[in-house]
MARTOR-902164 format. One line per 5 residues: their letters; for each residue x, y, z of C-alpha. Coordinates in pm, 1 decimal, decimal comma. Layout:
N
A = X Y Z | ...
This chain:
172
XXXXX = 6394,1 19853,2 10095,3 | 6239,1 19985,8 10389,3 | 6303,8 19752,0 10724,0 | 6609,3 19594,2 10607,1 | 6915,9 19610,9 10751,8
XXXXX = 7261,5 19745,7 10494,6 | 7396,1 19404,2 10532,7 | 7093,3 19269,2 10376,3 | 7080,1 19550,5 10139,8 | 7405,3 19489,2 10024,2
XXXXX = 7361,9 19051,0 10010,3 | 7051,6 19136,5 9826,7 | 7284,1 19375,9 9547,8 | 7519,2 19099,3 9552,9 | 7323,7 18838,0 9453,1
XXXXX = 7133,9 19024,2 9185,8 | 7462,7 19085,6 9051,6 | 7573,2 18725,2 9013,3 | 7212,7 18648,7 8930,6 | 7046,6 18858,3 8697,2
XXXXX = 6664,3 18844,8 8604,3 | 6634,9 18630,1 8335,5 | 6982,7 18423,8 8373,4 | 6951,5 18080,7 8358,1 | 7275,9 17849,2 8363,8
XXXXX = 7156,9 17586,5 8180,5 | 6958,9 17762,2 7919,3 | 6974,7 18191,3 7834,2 | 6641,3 18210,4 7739,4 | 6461,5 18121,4 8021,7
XXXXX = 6432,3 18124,2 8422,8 | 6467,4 17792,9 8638,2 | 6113,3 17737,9 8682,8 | 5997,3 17794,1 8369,1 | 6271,6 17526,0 8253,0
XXXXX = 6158,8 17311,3 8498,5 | 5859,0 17315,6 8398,6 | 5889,4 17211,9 8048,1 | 6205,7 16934,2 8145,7 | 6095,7 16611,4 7960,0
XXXXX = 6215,0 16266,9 8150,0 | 6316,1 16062,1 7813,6 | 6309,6 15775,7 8001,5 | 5928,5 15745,6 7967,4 | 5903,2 16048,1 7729,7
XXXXX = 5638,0 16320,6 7908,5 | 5666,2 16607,8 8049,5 | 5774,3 16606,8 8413,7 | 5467,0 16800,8 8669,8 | 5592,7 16980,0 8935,2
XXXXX = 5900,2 16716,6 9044,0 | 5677,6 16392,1 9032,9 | 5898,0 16057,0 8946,6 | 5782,6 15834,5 8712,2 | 5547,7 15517,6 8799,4
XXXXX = 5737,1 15296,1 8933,5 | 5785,1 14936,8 8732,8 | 5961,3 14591,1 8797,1 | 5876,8 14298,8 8976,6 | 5732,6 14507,6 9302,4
XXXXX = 5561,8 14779,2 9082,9 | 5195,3 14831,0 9174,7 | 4954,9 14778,0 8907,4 | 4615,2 14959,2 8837,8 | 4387,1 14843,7 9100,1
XXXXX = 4637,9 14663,0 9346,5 | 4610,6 14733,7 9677,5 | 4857,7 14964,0 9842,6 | 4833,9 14881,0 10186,4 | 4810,7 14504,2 10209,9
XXXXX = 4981,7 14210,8 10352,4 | 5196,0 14230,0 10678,5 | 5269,4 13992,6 10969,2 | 4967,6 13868,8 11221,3 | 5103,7 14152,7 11491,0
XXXXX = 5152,1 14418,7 11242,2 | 4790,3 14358,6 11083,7 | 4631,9 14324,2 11456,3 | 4755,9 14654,1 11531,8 | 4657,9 14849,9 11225,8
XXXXX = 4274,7 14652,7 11243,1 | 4312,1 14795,8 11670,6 | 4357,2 15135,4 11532,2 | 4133,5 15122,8 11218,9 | 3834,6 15013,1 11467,4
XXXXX = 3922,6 15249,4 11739,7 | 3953,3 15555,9 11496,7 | 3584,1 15464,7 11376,1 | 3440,4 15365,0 11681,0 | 3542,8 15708,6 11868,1
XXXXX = 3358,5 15887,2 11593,7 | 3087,6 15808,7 11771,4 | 3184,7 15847,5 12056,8 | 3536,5 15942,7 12222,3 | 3550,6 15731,7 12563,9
XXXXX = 3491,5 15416,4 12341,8 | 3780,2 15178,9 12321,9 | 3831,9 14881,5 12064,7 | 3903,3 14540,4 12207,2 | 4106,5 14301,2 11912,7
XXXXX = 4154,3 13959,9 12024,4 | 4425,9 13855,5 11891,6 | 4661,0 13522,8 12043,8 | 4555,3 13242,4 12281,8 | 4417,2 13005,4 11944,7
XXXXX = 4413,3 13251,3 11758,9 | 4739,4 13339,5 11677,0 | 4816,7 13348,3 11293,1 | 4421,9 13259,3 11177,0 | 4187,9 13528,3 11305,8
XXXXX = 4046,8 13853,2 11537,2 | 3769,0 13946,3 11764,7 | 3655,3 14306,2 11768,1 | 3473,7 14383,3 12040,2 | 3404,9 14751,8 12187,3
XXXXX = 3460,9 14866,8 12584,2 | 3260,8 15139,0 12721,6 | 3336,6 15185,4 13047,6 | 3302,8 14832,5 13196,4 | 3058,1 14753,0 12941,5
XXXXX = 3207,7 14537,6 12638,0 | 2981,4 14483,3 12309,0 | 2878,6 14254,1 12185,0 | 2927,7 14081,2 12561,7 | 3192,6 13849,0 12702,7
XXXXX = 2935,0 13556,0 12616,0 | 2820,4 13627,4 12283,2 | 3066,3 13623,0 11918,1 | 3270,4 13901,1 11850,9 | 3329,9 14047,5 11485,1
XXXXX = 3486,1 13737,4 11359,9 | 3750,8 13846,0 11083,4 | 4030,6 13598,5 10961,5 | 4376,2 13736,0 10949,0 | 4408,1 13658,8 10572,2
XXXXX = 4075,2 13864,2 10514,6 | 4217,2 14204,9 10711,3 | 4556,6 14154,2 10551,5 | 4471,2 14116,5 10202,4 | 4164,8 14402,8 10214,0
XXXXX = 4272,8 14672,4 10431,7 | 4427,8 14866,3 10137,5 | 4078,4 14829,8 9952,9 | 3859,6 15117,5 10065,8 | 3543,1 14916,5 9998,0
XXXXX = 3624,5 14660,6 10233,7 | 3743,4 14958,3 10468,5 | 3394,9 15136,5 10435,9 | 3213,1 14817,6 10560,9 | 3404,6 14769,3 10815,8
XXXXX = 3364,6 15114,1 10951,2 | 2998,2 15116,8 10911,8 | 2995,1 14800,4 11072,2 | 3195,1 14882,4 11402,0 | 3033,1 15229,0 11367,4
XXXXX = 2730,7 15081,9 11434,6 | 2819,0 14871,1 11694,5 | 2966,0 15182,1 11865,8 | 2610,7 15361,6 11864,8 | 2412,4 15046,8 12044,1
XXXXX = 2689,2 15044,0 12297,4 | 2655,0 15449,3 12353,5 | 2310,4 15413,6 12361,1 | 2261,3 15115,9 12610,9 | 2560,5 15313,0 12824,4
XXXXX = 2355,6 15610,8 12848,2 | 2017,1 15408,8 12946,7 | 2223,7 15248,3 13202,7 | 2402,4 15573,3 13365,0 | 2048,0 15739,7 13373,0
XX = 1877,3 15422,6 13594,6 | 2193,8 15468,4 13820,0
């Protein structure tokens, strides 16, 4: 073993020694991985792949279809909507930043998206913002349908705002 030091020579001996190929403790006839890889979990009788656990089941198992990602309090669903639209809006462009309104009457019932570019907001101070109820975003943001509207939607919005930014740095 070319490199090695004759401490690491000699750990290396060692070990083989204790260890020979084709030693198993548990079984003679075969190595660790190959016994892992046949182990069987009797408690839902299949073969286990690669270390996964079985599904999980109960009262808070998830069933085929459920959403994974749902629920949560009004502040923990405002912030994950703030990052879901800013994520999607700065695909389109990086210096845009998502406004959620969340609180002052709204608190507990809904949000207003709204995008800032600059010192330009969209859709403007005066006009409705993406109106989404807090029941809506908490129940569908672990459904990737939902999620793909959404992002098209404030994807959108983020190209008229880039657009009318750019028309309005060039008449500067």
């Amino acid at each position: 073993m070319r490199g090695q030091s004759p401490r690491s020579k000699r750990n290396i001996q060692r070990w083989a020694a204790q260890f020979p190929i084709g030693y198993s403790p548990g079984t003679w006839e075969c190595s660790t991985f190959e016994r892992r890889l046949g182990r069987r979990n009797d408690s839902w009788g299949e073969a286990s792949e690669g270390g996964q656990s079985p599904p999980p089941s109960g009262v808070g198992a998830l069933t085929k279809g459920s959403a994974t990602f749902s629920g949560g309090d009004y502040d923990e669903v405002a912030r994950w909507l703030r990052n879901f639209v800013s994520s999607h809006a700065k695909r389109e462009n990086p210096r845009v930043e998502a406004v959620v309104e969340a609180g002052r009457g709204r608190e507990g019932e809904s949000y207003g998206v709204r995008l800032r570019l600059g010192e330009a907001l969209h859709p403007p101070s005066g006009a409705t913002p993406i109106e989404l109820t807090y029941d809506e975003v908490a129940r569908n943001r672990g459904d990737l349908a939902w999620c793909a509207a959404l992002a098209g939607r404030v994807r959108a919005l983020a190209r008229e705002l880039s657009r009318a930014g750019v028309g309005s740095q060039r008449s500067a």
